[in-house]
Each structure stands twice: as structure tokens, then as C-alpha cells.
C-alpha positions, 0 to 999 in steps of 0.5 A: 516462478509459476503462472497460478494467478487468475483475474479473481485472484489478482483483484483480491490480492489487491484488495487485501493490499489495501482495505485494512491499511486506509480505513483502519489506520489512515482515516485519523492522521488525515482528517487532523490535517484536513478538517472537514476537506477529507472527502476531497482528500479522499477524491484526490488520492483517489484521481492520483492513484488512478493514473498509477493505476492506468501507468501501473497496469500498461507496464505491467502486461507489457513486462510481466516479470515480479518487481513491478516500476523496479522492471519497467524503470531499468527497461525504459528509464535505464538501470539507475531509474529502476533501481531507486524505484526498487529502493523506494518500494523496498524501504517504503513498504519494509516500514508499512509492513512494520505498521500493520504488522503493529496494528495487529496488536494494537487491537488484538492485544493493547500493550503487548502490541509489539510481540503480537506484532512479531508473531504475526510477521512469522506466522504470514512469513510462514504462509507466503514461503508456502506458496502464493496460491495458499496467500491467495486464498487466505486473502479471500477469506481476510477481504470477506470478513473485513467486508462484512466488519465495514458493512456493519459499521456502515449500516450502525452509523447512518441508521443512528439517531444521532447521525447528521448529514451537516458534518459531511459539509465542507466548511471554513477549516478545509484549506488546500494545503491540509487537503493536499497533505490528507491525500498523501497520507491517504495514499497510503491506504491506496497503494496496494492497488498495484500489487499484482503487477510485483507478481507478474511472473505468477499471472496467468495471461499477464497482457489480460489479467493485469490490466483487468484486475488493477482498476477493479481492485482500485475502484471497489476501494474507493468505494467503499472507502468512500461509504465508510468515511461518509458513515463515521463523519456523520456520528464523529464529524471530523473534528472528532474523527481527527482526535478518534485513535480507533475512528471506526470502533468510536464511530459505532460507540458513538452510534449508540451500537456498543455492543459492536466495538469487538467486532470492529477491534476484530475486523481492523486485526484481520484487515491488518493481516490481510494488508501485511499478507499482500505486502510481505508478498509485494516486497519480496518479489522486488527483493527477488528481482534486485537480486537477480540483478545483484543489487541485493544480495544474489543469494535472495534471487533463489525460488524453492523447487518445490514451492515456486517462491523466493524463500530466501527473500521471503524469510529477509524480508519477514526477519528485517520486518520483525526488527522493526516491529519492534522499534518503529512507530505507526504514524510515522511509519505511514508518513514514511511509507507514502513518501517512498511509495510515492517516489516509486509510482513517480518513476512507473508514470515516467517509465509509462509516458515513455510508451509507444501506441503500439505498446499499449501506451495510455492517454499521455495526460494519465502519466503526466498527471500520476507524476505531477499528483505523485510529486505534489502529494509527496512534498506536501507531506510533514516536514519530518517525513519529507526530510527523512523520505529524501534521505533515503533516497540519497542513501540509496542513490549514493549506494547505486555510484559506490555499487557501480565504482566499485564494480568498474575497479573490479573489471578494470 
């Protein structure tokens, strides 16, 4: 793999990871559950992702390798804990990655969603095999125009004569255990924030770029997170936002700014690619790093001579999300997806409280809290998801022991 990623680089890829996902698809599903407590909702994802972040971003400059918690698992948990980090990350983000991929054309093309969806799978597939560079560069072009679409959504909401700051207040409806599951489903939106440290083997100066990059991509989120959530709660309240299948484009109808409605539909399709570009890139290279370790096929560790990406990774994962495209469905999805992601970052902070001071070991209280919060948000989520989420991880753990029986018969 090669060393092509700089600073700037590094915080756009996050920030295409996670702008798009929280603001376009995320804000709904989560004020339903937490009334007028969204806002702390929000501050409460925020705090866990931070601590992952931290976890996330200490690990990573010490082992700059692509697989991100799937690495600093194996290395300082042992080969079990590393491998379910892997598992989660691959199962969890495959199904985030069918989510954007469907909300593409939810707003593209209303009814014809899921060829819309699958087209946009093939086309950013097509992108990624040619080099993580080019990746890069379309992701500063989706980040700008996503940017400009919420600014002007910002500005047509607060400047609205029928804005009103008391719908921001917290009242009677928020109580703790719909304010808990609103994080989880918010975490969703924050969990690109470490998507570089899955390309660690295509950074420059990995033990500077990462550590820098990951806290600034996560802290421009949150606030414009923050502004935006603030803005369509002063028009729709969240009453409103909670019953909103499209919050931003109702919030600036309702704002009296009709005419901006397609730019919105617009800006959710980009800031969908943009998430399912930075995503397709994150599950493939844990894809390469299992491999390489035979826990998936050995044939999906291959990098192209020429490109300097795992083709072969690249194409599986875009085939199997494809599939899915065309069976899954959105909310569900999200749901899914935070509970494997949550799992993931839970065995990062494990692997991070396991640092030494000279390796760069942050403040324990960081990872104590990051797998505290990740465990918390992660059973607080609908009971459906919470089932299906510890399925998964069974599944993958009995595959582990079938694997490693199997492989113990082989030597014997």
C-alpha cells in the first residue's frame, strides 16, 4: 500500500464519512425517541465518540497498518478480540453502507430507490479500485457542496419569521432512557470519525497525521451537527422533526424557502455518496487486513500493482452491498449498524486502556468512559436491533472456534 494521504486529506475523508449519514437520515429516527432531549442526545454521542476518537487516534499512530480496532485488537487483546472487532466493523458498516446507498435514491429518484441504489454502489466501487487518492479528491468536492446545502438550510431556518427559539427547550417529554437510545441512533452518524485510522498503511507520517486529522474531522461535525439540528428544531420542533421522512427539506418548506427543497433533495444524494464513498473504502481495507490473516478468504488480501488498493476486497464488498441494496431496509439498517459499530469501538477502548505512557497511552478515564458510554448506548438501542446485533456476534464468535478447530485438526 502506499503513503499518499496527508492531513487535509485525512479530515475530509472523515468528514465525508460522517456528514450526510447523521443529518440527512439519523436526526428523525432519534428525535422520535428523544422528544425535545435531542440536543443532549446529540452532546451524548458526541462525548462517547470523542473517547473513541482519543482511543481511536492513539492506536492508530502507534499501529498504522489498514484494519483499524480489527489491528490494535489482535495486538493487544489477542487474536479472538481483534478478529470480533473485524467482524463487527465488516457486518456493521456492509449494512450502513446499503443504507446510504438507499438513500441515494430515496431522494434522486422516489420509487426506483433501490436501482438507483445499486448503480451508486458500482459507479463509487469503480472510483475506490482506482486509487484512494482519486477517493480523496471526490470526497472534497461531496464535503464542499454538502457544506454549502446545510449553510443554506441554517440561514432559511433561523432567518424564518416563523422560527421560534422555545421549541429548542427541553421539557417533560425527554426522559433519560429515550435520550440514551437517541445517542445510540446518533452514533450512527459519528462513526466515520475514525475512518482513517482503517487507511493507516496509506498516510503519510501516520504517528502526526492521524492523531491530528481525527479530533478536527469529529469536532467540525459536531458542529455543524449542532447548528443544523438547532435551526430545523426552531421551525419543526421536535414533535415535528420526530414525524419529518425528509427533516431538512420539510424544515426549509416550513421556513417559508420552498423553492429550496431540491437543492436539499440534491445535497442529501451527494452527502450519501460521499458517506457510502468513505465507507466502501473503511470496509474494504478491514476486509484486506482479515484477509491477510486468512479469516476471510485469502484471495481478498491481493493490492493492484498498479493502483495500489485491494481490488479484490473492493469489488466483494460493493458486490455483497449491492445485494443488499436490494433487500434491506434504511431505518433498520441504522439501528443494525450502530450496534456493530458500537461493539467495534468498545474492543478499540480495551485495546487503548492496555497502553503504556510511552506508547502514547491517553488519560485512562478516556477509554474507561468510551467503553462504558459504548456499551450503555449500545443495549439502549430497540430491542429488535439489540437481539439481532448479539446474534451477529455469536455467529461471528462460533466461526472464530469452528475456524480454529478446524485449523488445530489440520496441523494435528
Amino acid at each position: 500500500m502506499r503513503r499518499r494521504l496527508g492531513v487535509s486529506d485525512a479530515v475530509v475523508i472523515g468528514l465525508g464519512s460522517m456528514i450526510g449519514a447523521g443529518v440527512f437520515v439519523a436526526l428523525g429516527p432519534a428525535a422520535d425517541a428523544a422528544g425535545s432531549g435531542l440536543l443532549i442526545a446529540l452532546a451524548l454521542a458526541a462525548s462517547v465518540a470523542y473517547c473513541n476518537a482519543t482511543s481511536s487516534a492513539r492506536l492508530a499512530a502507534r499501529y498504522p497498518r489498514s484494519g483499524g480496532a480489527y489491528v490494535y485488537g489482535r495486538e493487544r487483546l489477542g487474536d479472538f478480540w481483534g478478529y470480533l472487532a473485524g467482524w463487527s466493523f465488516v457486518v456493521g458498516k456492509t449494512a450502513s453502507c446499503a443504507a446510504m446507498a438507499l438513500t441515494v435514491g430515496a431522494y434522486l429518484w422516489p420509487g426506483q430507490e433501490r436501482a438507483v441504489a445499486v448503480a451508486a454502489v458500482v459507479a463509487l466501487t469503480a472510483v475506490n479500485y482506482a486509487g484512494v487518492q482519486k477517493s480523496a479528491r471526490l470526497t472534497r468536492v461531496v464535503v464542499a457542496v454538502v457544506l454549502a446545502v446545510l449553510a443554506a438550510v441554517v440561514i432559511a431556518a433561523l432567518t424564518s419569521p416563523g422560527a421560534d427559539a422555545a421549541r429548542v427547550r427541553i421539557g417533560s417529554d425527554a426522559d433519560a432512557a429515550g435520550v440514551v437510545q437517541a445517542a445510540g441512533l446518533l452514533f450512527f452518524a459519528f462513526a466515520g470519525y475514525a475512518r482513517v485510522a482503517t487507511l493507516g498503511e496509506e498516510v503519510r507520517d501516520p504517528a502526526r497525521t492521524i492523531p491530528r486529522a481525527i479530533p478536527i474531522a469529529l469536532g467540525i461535525t459536531l458542529a455543524v451537527y449542532a447548528l443544523v439540528a438547532v435551526a430545523v428544531l426552531t421551525v419543526l420542533g421536535p414533535g415535528g422533526l420526530a414525524d419529518a421522512t425528509a427533516p431538512l427539506a420539510d424544515a426549509v418548506r416550513a421556513a417559508g424557502a420552498g423553492w429550496l427543497v431540491p437543492v436539499v433533495r440534491a445535497g442529501a444524494a451527494v452527502a450519501a455518496l460521499g458517506s457510502l464513498l468513505a465507507l466502501i473504502l473503511g470496509v474494504s481495507r478491514t476486509t484486506l487486513a482479515m484477509a491477510r490473516d486468512r479469516h476471510l478468504p485469502h484471495v481478498l488480501a491481493a493490492v493492484h500493482p498498479r493502483f495500489g488498493v485491494p481490488h479484490r476486497a473492493e469489488l466483494a464488498v460493493g458486490a455483497v452491498v449491492a445485494v443488499l441494496a436490494t433487500t434491506t431496509d434504511v431505518r433498520g439498517a441504522i439501528g443494525f449498524s450502530s450496534f456493530g459499530v458500537l461493539a467495534y469501538y468498545a474492543i478499540a477502548n480495551a485495546s487503548a486502556w492496555t497502553l503504556t505512557p510511552a506508547e502514547g497511552r491517553p488519560n485512562r478515564l478516556v477509554p474507561a468512559v468510551g467503553l462504558a458510554g459504548c456499551a450503555v448506548l449500545a443495549f439502549a438501542l430497540p430491542l429488535s436491533t439489540v437481539i439481532s446485533g448479539v446474534a451477529v456476534l455469536v455467529l461471528g464468535a462460533a466461526v472464530f472456534a469452528l475456524r480454529r478447530a478446524v485449523s488445530g485438526r489440520s496441523r494435528h
